[in-house]
Gaussian input, Z-matrix of N, CA and C with variables (Angstrom, degrees):
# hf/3-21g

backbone

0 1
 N
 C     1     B1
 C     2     B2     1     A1
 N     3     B3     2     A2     1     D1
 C     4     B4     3     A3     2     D2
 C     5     B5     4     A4     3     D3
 N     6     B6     5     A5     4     D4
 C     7     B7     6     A6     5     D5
 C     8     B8     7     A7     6     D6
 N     9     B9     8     A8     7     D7
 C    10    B10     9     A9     8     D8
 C    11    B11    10    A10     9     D9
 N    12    B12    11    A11    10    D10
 C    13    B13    12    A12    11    D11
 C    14    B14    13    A13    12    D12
 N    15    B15    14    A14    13    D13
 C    16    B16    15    A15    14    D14
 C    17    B17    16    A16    15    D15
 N    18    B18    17    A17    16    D16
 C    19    B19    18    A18    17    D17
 C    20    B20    19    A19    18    D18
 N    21    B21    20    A20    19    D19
 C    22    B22    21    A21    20    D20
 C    23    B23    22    A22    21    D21
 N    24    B24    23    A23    22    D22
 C    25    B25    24    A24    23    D23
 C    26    B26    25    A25    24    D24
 N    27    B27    26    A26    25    D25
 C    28    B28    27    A27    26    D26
 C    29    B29    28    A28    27    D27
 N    30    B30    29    A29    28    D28
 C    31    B31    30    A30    29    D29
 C    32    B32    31    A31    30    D30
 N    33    B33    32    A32    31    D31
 C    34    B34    33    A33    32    D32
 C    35    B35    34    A34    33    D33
 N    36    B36    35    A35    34    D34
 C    37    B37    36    A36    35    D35
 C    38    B38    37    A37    36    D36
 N    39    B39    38    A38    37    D37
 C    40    B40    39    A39    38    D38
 C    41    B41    40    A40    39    D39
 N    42    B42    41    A41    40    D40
 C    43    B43    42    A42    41    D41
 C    44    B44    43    A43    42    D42
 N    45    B45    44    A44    43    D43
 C    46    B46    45    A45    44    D44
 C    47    B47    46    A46    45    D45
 N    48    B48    47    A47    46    D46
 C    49    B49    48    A48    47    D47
 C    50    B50    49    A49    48    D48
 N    51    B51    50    A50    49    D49
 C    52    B52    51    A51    50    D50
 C    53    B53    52    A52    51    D51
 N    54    B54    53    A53    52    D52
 C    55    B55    54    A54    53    D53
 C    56    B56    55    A55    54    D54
 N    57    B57    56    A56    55    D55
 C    58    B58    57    A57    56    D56
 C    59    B59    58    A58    57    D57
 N    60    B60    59    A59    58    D58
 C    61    B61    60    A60    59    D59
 C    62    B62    61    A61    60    D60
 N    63    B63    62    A62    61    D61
 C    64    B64    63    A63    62    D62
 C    65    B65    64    A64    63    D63
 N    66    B66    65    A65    64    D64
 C    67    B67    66    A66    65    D65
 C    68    B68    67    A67    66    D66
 N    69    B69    68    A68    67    D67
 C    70    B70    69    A69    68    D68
 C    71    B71    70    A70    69    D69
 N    72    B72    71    A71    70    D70
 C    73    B73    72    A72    71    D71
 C    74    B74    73    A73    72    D72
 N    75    B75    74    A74    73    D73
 C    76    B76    75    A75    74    D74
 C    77    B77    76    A76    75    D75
 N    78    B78    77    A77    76    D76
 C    79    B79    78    A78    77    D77
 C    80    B80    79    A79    78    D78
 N    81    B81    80    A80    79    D79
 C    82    B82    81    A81    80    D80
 C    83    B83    82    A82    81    D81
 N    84    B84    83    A83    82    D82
 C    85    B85    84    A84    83    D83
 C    86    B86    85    A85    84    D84
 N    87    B87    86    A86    85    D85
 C    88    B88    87    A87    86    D86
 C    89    B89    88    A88    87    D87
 N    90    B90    89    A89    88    D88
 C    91    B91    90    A90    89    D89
 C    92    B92    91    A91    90    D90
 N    93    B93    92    A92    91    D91
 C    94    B94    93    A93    92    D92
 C    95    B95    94    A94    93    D93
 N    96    B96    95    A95    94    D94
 C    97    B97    96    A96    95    D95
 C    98    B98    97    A97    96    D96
 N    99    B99    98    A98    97    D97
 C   100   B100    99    A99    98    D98
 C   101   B101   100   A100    99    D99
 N   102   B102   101   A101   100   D100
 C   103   B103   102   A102   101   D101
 C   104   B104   103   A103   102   D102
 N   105   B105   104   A104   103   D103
 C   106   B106   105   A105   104   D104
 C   107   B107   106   A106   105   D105
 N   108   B108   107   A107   106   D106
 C   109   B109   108   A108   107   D107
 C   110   B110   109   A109   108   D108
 N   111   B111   110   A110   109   D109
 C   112   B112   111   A111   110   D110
 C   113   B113   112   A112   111   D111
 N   114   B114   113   A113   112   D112
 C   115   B115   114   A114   113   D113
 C   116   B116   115   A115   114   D114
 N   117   B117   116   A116   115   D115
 C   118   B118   117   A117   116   D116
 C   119   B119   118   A118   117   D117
 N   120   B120   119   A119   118   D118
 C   121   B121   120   A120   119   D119
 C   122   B122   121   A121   120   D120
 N   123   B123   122   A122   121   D121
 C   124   B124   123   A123   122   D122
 C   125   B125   124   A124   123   D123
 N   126   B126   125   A125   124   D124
 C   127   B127   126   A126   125   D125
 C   128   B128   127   A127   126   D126
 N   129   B129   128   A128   127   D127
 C   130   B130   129   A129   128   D128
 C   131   B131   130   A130   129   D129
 N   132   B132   131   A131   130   D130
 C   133   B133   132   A132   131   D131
 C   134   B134   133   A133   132   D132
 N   135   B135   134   A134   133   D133
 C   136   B136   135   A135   134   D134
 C   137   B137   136   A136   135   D135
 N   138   B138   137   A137   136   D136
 C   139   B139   138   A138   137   D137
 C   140   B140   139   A139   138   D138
 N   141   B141   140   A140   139   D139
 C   142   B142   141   A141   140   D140
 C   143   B143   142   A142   141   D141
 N   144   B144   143   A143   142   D142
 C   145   B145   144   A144   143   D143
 C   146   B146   145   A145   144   D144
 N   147   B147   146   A146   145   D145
 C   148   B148   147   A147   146   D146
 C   149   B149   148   A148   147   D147
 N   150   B150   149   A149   148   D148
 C   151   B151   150   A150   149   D149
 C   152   B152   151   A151   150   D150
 N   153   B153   152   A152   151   D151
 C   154   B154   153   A153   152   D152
 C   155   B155   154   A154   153   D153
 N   156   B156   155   A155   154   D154
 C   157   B157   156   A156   155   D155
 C   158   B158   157   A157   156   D156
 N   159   B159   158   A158   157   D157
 C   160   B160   159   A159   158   D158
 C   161   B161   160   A160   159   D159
 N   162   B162   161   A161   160   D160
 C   163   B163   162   A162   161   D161
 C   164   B164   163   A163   162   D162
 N   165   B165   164   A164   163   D163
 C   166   B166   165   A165   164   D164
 C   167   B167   166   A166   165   D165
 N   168   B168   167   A167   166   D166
 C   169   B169   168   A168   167   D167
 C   170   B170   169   A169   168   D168
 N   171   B171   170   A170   169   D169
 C   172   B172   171   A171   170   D170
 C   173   B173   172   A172   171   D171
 N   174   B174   173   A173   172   D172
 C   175   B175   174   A174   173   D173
 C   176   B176   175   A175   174   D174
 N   177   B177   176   A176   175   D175
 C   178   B178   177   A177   176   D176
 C   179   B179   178   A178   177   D177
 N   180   B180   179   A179   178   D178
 C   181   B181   180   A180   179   D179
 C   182   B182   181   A181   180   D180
 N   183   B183   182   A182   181   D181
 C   184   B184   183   A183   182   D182
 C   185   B185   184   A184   183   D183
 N   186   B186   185   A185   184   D184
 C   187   B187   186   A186   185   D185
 C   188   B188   187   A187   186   D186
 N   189   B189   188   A188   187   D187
 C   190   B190   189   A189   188   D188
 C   191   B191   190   A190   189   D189
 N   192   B192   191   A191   190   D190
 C   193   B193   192   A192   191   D191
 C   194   B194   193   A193   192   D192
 N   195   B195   194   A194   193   D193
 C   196   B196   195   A195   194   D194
 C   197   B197   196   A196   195   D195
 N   198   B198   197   A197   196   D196
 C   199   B199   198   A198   197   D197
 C   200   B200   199   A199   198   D198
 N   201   B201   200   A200   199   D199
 C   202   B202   201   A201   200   D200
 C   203   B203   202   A202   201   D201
 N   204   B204   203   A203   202   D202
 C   205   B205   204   A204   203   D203
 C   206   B206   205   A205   204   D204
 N   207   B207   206   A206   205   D205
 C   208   B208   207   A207   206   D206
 C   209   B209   208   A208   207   D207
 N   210   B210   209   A209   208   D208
 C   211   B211   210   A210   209   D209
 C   212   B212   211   A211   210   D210
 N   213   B213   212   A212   211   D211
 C   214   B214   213   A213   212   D212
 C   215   B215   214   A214   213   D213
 N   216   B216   215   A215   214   D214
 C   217   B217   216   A216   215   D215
 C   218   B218   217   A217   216   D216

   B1=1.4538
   B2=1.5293
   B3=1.3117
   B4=1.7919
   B5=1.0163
   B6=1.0783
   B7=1.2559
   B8=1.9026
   B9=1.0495
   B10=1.9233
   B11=1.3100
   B12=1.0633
   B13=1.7221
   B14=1.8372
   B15=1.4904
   B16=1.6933
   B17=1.5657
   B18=1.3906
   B19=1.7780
   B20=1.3276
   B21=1.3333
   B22=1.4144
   B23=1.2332
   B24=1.6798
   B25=1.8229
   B26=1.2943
   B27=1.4673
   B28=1.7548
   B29=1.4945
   B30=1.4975
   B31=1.8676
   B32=1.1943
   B33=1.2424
   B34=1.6095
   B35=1.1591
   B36=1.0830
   B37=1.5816
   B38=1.6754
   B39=1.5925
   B40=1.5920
   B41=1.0284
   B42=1.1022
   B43=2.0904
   B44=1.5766
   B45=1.1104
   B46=1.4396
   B47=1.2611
   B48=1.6935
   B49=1.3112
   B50=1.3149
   B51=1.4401
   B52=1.2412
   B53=1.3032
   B54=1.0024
   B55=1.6054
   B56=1.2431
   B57=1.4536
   B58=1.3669
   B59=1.4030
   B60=1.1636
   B61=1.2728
   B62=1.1718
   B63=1.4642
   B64=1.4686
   B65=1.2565
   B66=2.1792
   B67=1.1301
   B68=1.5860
   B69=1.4316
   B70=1.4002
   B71=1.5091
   B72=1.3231
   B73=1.4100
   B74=0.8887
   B75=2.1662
   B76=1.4419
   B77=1.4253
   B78=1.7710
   B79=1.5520
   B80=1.3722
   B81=1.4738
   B82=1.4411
   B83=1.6009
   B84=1.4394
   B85=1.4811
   B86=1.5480
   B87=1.3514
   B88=1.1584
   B89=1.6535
   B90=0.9722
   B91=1.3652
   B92=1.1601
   B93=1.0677
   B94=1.7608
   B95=1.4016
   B96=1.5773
   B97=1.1540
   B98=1.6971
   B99=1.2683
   B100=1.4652
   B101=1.7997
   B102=1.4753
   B103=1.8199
   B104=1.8592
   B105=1.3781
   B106=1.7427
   B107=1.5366
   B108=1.3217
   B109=1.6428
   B110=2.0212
   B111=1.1254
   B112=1.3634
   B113=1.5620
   B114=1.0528
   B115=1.7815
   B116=1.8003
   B117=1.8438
   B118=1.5271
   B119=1.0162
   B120=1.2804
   B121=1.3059
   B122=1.9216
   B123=1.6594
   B124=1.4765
   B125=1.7877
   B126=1.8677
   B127=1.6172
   B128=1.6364
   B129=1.0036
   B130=1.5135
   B131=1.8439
   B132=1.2297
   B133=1.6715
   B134=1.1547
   B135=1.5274
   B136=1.3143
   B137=1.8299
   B138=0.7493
   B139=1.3648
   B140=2.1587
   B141=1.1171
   B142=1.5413
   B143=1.5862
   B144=1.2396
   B145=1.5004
   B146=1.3253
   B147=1.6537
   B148=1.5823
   B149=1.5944
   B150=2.2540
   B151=1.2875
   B152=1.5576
   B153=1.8644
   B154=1.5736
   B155=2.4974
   B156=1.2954
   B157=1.5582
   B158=1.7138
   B159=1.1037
   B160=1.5840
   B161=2.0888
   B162=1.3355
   B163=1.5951
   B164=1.7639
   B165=1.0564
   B166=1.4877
   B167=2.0004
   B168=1.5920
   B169=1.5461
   B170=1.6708
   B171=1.4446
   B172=1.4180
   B173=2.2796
   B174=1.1746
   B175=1.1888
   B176=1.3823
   B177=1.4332
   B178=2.2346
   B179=1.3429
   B180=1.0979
   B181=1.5283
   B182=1.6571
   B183=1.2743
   B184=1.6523
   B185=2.3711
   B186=1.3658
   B187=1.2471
   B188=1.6911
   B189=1.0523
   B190=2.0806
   B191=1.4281
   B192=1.6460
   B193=1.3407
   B194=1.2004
   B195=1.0596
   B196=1.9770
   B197=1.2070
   B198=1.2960
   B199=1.7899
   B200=2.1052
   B201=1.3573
   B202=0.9593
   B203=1.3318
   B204=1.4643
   B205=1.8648
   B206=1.2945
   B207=1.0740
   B208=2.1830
   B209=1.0409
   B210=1.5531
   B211=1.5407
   B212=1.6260
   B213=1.3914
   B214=1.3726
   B215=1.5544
   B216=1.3959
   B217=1.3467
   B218=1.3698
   A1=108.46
   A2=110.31
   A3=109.87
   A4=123.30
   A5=131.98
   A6=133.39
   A7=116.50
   A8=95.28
   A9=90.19
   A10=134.20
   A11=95.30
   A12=117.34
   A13=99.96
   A14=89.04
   A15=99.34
   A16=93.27
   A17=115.38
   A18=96.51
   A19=124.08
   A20=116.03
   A21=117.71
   A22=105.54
   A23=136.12
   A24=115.32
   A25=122.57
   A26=123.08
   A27=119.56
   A28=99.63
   A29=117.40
   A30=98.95
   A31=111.00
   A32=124.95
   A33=119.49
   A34=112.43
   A35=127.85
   A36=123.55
   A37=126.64
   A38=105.40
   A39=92.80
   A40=115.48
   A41=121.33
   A42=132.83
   A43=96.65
   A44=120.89
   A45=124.68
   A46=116.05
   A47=113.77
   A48=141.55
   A49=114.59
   A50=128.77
   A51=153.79
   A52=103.89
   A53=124.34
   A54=137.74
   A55=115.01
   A56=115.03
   A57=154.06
   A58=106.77
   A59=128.64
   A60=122.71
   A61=117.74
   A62=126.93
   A63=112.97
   A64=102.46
   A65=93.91
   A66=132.42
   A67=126.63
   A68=120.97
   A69=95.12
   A70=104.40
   A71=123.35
   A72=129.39
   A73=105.92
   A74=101.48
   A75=111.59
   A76=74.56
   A77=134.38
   A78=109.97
   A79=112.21
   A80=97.75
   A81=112.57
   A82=110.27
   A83=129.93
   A84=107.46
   A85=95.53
   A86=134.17
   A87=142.13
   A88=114.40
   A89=129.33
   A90=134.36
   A91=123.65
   A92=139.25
   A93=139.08
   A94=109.68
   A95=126.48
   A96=124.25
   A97=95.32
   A98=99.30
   A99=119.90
   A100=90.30
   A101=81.66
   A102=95.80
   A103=103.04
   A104=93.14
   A105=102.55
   A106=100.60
   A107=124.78
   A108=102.63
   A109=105.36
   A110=111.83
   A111=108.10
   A112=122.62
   A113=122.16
   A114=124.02
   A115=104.56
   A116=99.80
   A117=109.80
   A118=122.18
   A119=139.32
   A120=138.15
   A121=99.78
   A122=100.92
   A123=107.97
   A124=101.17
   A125=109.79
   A126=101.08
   A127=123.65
   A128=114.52
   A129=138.13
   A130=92.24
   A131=96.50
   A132=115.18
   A133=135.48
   A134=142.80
   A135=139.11
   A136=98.59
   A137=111.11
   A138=95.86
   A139=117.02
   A140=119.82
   A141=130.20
   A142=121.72
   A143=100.70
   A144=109.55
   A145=89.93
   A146=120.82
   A147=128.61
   A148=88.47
   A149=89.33
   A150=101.10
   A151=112.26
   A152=99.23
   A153=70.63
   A154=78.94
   A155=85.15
   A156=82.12
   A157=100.82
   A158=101.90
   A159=111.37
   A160=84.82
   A161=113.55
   A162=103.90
   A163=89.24
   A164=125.57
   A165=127.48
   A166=86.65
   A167=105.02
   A168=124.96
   A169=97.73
   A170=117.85
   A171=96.99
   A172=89.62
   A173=108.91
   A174=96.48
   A175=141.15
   A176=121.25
   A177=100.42
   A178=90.28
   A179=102.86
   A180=130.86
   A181=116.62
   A182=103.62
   A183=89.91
   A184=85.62
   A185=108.60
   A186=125.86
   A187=113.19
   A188=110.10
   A189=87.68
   A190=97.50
   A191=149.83
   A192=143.23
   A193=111.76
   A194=118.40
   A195=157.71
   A196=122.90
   A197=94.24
   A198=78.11
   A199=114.61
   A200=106.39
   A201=119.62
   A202=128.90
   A203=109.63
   A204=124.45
   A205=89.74
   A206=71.46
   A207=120.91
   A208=86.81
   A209=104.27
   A210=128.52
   A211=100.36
   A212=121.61
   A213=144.11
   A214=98.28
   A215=125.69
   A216=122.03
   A217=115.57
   D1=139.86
   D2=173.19
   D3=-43.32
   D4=-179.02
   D5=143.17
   D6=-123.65
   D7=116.68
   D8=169.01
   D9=-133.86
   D10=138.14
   D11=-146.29
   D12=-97.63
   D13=131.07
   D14=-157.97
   D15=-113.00
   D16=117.63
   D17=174.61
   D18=-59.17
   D19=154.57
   D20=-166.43
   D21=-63.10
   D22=-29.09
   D23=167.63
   D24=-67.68
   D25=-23.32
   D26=-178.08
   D27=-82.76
   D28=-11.43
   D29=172.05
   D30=-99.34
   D31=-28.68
   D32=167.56
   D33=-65.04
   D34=-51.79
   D35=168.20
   D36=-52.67
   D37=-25.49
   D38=151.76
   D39=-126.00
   D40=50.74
   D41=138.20
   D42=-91.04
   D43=-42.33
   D44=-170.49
   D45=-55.16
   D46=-34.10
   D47=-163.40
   D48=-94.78
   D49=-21.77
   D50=154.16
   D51=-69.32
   D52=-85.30
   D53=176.62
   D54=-18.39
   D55=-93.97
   D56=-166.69
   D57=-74.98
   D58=-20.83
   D59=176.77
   D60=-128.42
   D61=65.24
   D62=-176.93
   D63=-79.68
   D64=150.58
   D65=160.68
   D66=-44.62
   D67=116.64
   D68=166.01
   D69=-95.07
   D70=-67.68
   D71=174.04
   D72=-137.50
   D73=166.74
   D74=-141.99
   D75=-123.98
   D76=127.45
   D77=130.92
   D78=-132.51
   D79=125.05
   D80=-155.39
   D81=-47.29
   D82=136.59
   D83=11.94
   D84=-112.19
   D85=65.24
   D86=175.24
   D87=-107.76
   D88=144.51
   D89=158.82
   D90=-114.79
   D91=115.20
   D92=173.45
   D93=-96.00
   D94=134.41
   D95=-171.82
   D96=-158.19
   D97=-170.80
   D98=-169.55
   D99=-145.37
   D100=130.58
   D101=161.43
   D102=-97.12
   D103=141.95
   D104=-171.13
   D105=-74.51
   D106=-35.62
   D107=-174.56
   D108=-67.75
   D109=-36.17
   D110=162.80
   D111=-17.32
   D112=70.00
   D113=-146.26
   D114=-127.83
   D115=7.69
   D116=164.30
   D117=-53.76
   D118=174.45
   D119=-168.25
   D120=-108.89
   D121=-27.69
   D122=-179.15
   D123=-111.81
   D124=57.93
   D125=-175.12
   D126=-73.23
   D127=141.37
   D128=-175.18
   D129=-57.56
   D130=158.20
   D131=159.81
   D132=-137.77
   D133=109.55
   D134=-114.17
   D135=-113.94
   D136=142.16
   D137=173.13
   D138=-131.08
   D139=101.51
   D140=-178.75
   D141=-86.28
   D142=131.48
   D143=172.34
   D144=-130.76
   D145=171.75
   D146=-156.95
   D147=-2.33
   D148=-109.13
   D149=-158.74
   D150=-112.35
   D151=48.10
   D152=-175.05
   D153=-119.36
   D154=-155.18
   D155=177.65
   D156=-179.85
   D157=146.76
   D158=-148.56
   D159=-119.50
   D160=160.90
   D161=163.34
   D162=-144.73
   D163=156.41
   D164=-150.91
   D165=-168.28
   D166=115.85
   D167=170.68
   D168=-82.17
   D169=138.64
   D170=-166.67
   D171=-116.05
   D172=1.93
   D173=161.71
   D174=-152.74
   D175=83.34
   D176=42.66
   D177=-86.43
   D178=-176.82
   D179=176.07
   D180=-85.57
   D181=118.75
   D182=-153.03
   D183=-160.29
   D184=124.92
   D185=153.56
   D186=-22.99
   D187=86.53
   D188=177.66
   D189=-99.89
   D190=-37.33
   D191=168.05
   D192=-144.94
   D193=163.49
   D194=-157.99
   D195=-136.80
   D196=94.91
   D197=173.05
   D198=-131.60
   D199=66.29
   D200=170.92
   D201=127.86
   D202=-0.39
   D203=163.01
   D204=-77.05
   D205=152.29
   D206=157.05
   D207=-44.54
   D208=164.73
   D209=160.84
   D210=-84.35
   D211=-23.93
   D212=-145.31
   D213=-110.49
   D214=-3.04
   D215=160.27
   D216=-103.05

């Protein structure tokens, strides 16, 4: 079997991504997650496609930043 060698920032960065960012649900090609320092009592939920990433207060439910959707997503 190969072996392949991952530089040490693309594996910390997805242990980090595992870790630190759990998944809530997936619908493609969206991801919804939670960042772990997020430790508010009213925490945000982020939502990523490629490279953009959305953060959404869910009460109420209300847009708090944008960083590269549509207005139209």
């Amino acid at each position: 079997m190969p072996v392949v060698l991952v530089p040490k920032f693309e594996l910390s960065y997805f242990v980090a991504k595992l870790v630190l960012m759990p998944t809530v649900k997936i619908i493609e090609p969206y991801r919804f997650h939670f960042y772990f320092g997020d430790r508010k009592r009213k925490a945000p939920i982020h939502v990523e496609r490629d490279d953009h990433e959305a953060k959404f207060w869910l009460r109420p439910v209300r847009l708090h930043a944008n960083s590269g959707f549509a207005s139209t997503e």
